[in-house]
C-alpha positions in Angstrom: 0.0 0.0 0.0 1.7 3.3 -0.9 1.6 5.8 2.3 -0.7 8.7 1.9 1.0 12.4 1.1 1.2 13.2 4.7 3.3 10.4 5.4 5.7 11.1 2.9 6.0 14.2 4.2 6.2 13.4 7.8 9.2 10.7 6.9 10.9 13.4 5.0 10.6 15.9 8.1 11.6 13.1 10.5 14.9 11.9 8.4 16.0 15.2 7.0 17.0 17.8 9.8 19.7 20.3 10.1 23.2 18.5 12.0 26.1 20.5 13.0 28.9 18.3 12.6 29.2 14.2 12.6 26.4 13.1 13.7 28.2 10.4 15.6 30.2 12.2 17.9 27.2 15.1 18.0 24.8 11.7 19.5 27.6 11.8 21.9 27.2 15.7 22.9 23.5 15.4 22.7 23.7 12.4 25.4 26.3 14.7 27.2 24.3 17.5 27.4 21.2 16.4 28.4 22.7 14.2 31.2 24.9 17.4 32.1 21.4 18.8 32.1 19.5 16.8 34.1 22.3 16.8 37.0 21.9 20.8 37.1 25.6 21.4 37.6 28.8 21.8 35.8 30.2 17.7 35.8 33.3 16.9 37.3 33.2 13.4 35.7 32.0 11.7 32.5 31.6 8.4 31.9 30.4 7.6 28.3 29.6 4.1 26.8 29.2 3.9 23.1 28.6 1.3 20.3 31.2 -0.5 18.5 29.5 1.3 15.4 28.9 4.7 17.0 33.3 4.4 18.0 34.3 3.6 14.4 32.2 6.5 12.9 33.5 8.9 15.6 37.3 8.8 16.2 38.0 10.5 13.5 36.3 13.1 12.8 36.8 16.9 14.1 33.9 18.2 16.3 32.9 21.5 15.6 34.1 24.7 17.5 36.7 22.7 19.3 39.3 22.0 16.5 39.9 18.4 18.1 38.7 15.0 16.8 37.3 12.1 19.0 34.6 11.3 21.1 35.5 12.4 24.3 35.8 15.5 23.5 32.4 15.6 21.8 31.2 14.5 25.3 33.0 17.0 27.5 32.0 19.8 25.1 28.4 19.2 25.3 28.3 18.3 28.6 29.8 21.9 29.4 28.7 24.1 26.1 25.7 21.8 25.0 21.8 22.5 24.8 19.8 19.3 24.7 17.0 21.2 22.7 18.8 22.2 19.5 19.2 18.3 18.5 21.8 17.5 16.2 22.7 21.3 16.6 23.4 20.8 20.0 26.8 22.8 20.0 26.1 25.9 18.2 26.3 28.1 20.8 30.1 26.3 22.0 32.1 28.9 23.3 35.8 29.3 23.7 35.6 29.1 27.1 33.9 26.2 27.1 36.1 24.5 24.5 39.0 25.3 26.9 37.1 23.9 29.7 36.6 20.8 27.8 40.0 20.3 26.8 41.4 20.7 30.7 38.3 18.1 31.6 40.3 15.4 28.9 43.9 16.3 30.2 42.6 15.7 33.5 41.2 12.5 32.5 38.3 13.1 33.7 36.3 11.6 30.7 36.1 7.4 30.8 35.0 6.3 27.2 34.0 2.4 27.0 31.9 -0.3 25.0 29.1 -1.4 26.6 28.0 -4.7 27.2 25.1 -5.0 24.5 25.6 -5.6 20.8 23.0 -2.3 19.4 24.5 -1.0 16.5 23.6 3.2 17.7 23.8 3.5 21.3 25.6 6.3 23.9 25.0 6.4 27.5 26.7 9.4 29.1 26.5 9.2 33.1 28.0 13.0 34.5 28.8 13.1 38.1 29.3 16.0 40.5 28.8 16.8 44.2 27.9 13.5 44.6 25.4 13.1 42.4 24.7 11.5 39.1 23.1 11.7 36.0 22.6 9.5 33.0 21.2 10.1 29.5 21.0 7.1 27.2 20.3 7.8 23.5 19.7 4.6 21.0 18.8 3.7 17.3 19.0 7.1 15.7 21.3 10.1 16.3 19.1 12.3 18.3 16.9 9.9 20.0 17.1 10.2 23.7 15.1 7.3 25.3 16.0 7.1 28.9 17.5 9.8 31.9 18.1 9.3 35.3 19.3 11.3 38.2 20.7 9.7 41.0 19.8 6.1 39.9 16.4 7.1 39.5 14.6 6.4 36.1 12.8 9.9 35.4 12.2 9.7 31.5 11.3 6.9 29.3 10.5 7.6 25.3 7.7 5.3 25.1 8.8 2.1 22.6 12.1 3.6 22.9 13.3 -0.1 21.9 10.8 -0.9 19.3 11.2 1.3 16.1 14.6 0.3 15.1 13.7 -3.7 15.9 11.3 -3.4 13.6 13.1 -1.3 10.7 15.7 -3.8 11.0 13.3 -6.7 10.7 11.7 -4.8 7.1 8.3 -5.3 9.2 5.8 -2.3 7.9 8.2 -0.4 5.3 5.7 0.8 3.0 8.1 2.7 0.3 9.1 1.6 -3.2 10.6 3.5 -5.5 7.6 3.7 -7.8 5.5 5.4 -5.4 8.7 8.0 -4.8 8.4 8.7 -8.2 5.0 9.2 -8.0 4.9 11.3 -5.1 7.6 13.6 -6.6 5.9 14.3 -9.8 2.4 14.8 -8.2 2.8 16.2 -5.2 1.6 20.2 -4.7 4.7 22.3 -4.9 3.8 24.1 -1.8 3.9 20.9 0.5 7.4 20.3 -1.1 9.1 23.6 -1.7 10.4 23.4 2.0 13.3 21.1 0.4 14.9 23.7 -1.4 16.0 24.7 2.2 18.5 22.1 2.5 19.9 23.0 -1.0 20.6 26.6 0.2 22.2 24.8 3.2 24.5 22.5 2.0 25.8 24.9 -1.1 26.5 27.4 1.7 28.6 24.7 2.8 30.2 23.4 -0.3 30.9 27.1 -1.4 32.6 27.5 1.7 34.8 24.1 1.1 36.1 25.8 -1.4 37.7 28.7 -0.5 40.1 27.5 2.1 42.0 23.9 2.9 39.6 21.8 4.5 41.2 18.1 5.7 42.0 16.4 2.2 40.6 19.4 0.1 39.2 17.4 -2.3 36.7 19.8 -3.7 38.9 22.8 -3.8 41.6 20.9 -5.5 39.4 20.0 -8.2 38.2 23.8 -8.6 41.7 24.5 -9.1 42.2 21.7 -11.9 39.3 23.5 -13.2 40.5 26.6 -13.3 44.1 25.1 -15.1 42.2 23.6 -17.8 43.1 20.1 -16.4 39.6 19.0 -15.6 36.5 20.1 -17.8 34.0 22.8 -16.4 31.1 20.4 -17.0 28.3 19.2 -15.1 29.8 15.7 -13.6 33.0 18.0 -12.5 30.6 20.4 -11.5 29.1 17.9 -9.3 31.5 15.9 -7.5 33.5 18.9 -7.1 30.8 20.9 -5.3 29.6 17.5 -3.0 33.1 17.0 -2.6 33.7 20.6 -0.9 31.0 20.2 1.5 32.6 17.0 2.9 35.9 18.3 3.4 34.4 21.1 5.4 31.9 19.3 7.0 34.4 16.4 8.1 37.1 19.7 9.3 34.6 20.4 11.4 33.3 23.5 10.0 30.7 25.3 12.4 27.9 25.6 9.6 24.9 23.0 9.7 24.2 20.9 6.7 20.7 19.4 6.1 21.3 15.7 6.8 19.8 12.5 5.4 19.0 9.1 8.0 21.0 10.7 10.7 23.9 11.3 7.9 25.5 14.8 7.5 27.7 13.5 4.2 24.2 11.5 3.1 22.4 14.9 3.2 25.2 16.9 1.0 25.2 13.4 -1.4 21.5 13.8 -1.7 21.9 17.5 -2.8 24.6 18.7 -4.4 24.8 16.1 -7.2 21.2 17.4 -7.8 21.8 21.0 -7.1 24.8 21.3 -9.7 22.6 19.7 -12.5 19.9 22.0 -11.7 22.0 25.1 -12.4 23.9 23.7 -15.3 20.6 22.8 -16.9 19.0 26.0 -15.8 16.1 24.2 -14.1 13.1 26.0 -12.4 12.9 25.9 -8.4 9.8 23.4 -8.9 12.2 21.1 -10.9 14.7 21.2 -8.6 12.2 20.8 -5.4 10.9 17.8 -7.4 13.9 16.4 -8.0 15.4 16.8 -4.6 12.6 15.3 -3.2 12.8 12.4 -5.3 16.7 12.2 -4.0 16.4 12.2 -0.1 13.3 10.0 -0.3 15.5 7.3 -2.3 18.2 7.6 0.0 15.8 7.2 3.1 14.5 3.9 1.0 17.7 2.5 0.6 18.9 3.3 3.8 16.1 1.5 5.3 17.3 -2.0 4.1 21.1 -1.5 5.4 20.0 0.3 8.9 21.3 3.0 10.4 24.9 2.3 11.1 27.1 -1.0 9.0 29.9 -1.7 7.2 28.7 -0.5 4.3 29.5 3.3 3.0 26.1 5.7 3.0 27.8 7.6 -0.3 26.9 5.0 -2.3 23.8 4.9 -0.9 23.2 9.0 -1.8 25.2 8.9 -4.3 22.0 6.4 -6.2 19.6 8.7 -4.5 21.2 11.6 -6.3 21.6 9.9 -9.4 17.3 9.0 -9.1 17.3 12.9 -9.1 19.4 13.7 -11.7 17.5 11.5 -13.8 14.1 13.1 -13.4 16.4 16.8 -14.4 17.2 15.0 -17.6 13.8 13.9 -18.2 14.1 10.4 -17.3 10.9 8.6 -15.7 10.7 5.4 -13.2 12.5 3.2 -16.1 15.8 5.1 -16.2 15.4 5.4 -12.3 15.2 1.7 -11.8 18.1 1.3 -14.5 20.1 3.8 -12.6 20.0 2.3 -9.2 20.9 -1.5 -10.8 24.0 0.2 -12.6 24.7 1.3 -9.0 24.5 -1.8 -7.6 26.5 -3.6 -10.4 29.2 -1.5 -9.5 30.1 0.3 -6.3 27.7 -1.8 -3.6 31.0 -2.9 -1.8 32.4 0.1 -0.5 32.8 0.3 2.9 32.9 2.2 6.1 36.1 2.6 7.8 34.9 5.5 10.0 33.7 9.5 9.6 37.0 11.1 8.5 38.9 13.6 5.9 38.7 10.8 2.9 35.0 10.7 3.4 35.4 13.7 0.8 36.6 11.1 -1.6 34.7 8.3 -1.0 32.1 10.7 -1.6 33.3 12.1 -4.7 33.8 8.4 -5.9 30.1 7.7 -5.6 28.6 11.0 -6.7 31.0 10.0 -10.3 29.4 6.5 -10.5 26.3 8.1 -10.0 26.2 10.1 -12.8 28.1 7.5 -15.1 25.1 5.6 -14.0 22.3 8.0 -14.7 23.9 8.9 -18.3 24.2 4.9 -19.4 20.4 4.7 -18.3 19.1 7.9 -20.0 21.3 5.9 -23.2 18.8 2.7 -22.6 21.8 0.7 -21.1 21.3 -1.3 -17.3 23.6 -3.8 -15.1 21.3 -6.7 -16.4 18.8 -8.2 -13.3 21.0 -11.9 -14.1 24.3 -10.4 -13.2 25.5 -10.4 -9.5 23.8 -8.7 -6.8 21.4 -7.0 -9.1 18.1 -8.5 -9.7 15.4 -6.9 -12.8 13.1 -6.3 -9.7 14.2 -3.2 -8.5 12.7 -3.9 -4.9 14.4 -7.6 -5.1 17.5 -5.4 -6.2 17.7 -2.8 -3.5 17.1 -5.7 -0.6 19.8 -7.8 -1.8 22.0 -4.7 -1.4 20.6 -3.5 1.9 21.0 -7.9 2.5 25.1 -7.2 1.8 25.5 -4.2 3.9 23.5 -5.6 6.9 23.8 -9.1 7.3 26.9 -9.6 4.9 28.8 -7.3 6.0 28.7 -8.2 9.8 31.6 -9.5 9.8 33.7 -6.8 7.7 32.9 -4.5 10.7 34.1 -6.8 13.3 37.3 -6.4 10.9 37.3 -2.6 10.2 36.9 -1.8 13.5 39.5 -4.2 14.9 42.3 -2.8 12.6 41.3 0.7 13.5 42.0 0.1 17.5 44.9 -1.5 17.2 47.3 0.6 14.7 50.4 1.6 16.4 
């Protein structure tokens, strides 16, 4: 049964919000703040538990306004410059004082970062002590979902079925997308219930333009501007692409303090969803309603196909945008369900197996790698040419299709994390 307008819309609301930084280690200042909160005084202490998955996607990665990378500095800065109620924003208002602060609590050691003992893929419990008391925040399945507090050992907030949504998701119980009805829904729908989307393109090309003015971690985007500009890469709309998706990464993964409208709890996901979109928009001189369209088209794809891997795996969410994008790019060019459906099994013919080895600087190319295969993808389907459904992975079903990929990211791939995350604790 394909969900009713409003439910499109609500899942688009729900899954695409503004994040200030990795969302990984800013569910680790979110559970630091509101546990700093809820013990109503500056913490002397932090304890922090986090998943295996959550550790891997957060070591690397700087944390906005402190110009450090890690997770226990996420936690000390939003246990002591954090507000709870701006969500995956939760440090925006950081100041240097605070930073500072944070940085003497970690020399002091007084922030304890462990695994727990469960085996949930998104999970943080922050427990802040002072004065002899105690606080604890626990935050599970998605990035800004706080499900339990207590002060003092006493349980004083429970999110009601704050264990069931993600049980289910995982289980493929109730998922009522396919990508027909996303096509259908983004042709159809009134452009004044969907012109709210062209919010998170103004956000993330704020973003990529500013990637490009300055050396952000690997650079990627700025280096291929400069290519551009010596008449070593071509000014055309692929370049155009990766070159503007790529800049938003590098800043976003330097820890630039500028939001970026994310996608399934994914900063990068959000910019993959756009930009690709965004940059064939302007080349082709598209309208705002073709771009709305065509961006909504994007981020609901992604949300689909993210649905089948979960929220956190082995496998690499560019990939994942990086077919969204191409579904959007496709409708720019003209291209209807067919050349979406082609578009997403040329994707999965090719790059399904790249993985995730963590947030980080070469997320910038990882990205641009996907957002390139997605548009080699798009233009061989617009041409009539597919990955045929006999080959691989891919099946001619595109539903079949997109679970046998979301099969070999979360069931496949179990053990490839076990891996990926063993080799990143113990380098020397």
């Amino acid at each position: 049964m394909c969900p009713s307008k409003q439910a499109f819309l609500d899942l688009i609301h729900q899954e695409v919000v503004p994040a200030l930084g990795c969302t990984e280690p800013i569910a680790v200042a979110l559970t630091a703040a509101k546990a700093a909160e809820t013990l109503g005084a500056v913490p002397e202490r932090l304890c922090v538990e986090v998943s295996a998955n959550l550790l891997k996607n957060g070591m690397g990665v700087m944390v906005p306004g402190t110009g450090e990378m890690g997770l226990n500095i996420a936690a000390a800065a939003g246990a002591l410059g954090g507000k709870s109620a701006l969500g995956l924003e939760c440090l925006r208002d950081l100041t240097p004082a605070q930073v500072d602060a944070a940085g003497a609590m970690l020399k002091a050691g007084r922030v304890e970062l462990k695994l727990p003992g469960n085996d949930l893929l998104l999970y943080c419990t922050v427990t802040a002590a002072a004065a002899g008391h105690t606080a604890k925040a626990e935050l599970r399945d998605s990035h800004a979902n706080i499900t339990r507090v207590w002060r003092d050992g006493e349980l004083i907030f429970e999110k009601e079925d704050a264990a069931g949504a993600e049980n289910r998701s995982a289980a493929g119980e109730d998922w009522p997308l396919t990508l027909a009805g996303i096509y259908e829904f983004a042709a159809t729908a009134p452009l004044q219930d969907i012109a709210f989307i062209l919010e998170a393109a103004r956000m993330n090309r704020q973003v990529a333009e500013e990637g490009l003015t300055r050396q952000y971690g690997l650079a990627v985007g700025k280096s291929m501007d400069a290519q551009v500009r010596r008449r070593i890469l071509a000014d055309d709309m692929p370049t155009f692409a990766v070159k503007l998706t790529a800049a938003a990464a590098d800043a976003r993964m330097a820890g630039v303090m500028m939001p970026v409208m994310s996608n399934s709890g994914s900063g990068n996901q959000g910019i993959t969803c756009t930009m690709p979109v965004v940059a064939c928009a302007i080349r082709q001189e598209k309208s705002d309603e073709e771009l709305a369209r065509a961006l909504i088209m994007s981020h609901l794809a992604s949300i689909h196909i993210k649905h089948h891997l979960g929220r956190l795996s082995a496998h690499c969410g560019a990939m994942v945008a990086g077919t969204a994008a191409a579904c959007g790019i496709a409708m720019l060019l003209g291209g209807g369900l067919k050349e979406m459906e082609m578009t997403v099994r040329n994707m999965v013919g090719t790059i399904a197996g790249m993985i995730c080895d963590g947030a980080k600087s070469s997320c910038a190319l990882k990205v641009a790698s996907a957002v390139g295969a997605g548009i080699q993808a798009v233009m061989l389907a617009m041409e009539g040419s597919a990955v045929p459904g006999n080959e691989g992975i891919v099946d001619a079903d595109i539903e079949i299709c997109i679970a046998n990929l979301g099969r070999l990211g979360s069931t496949g791939m179990r053990e490839t994390d076990k891996v990926i995350l063993d080799i990143m604790l113990h380098k020397k």
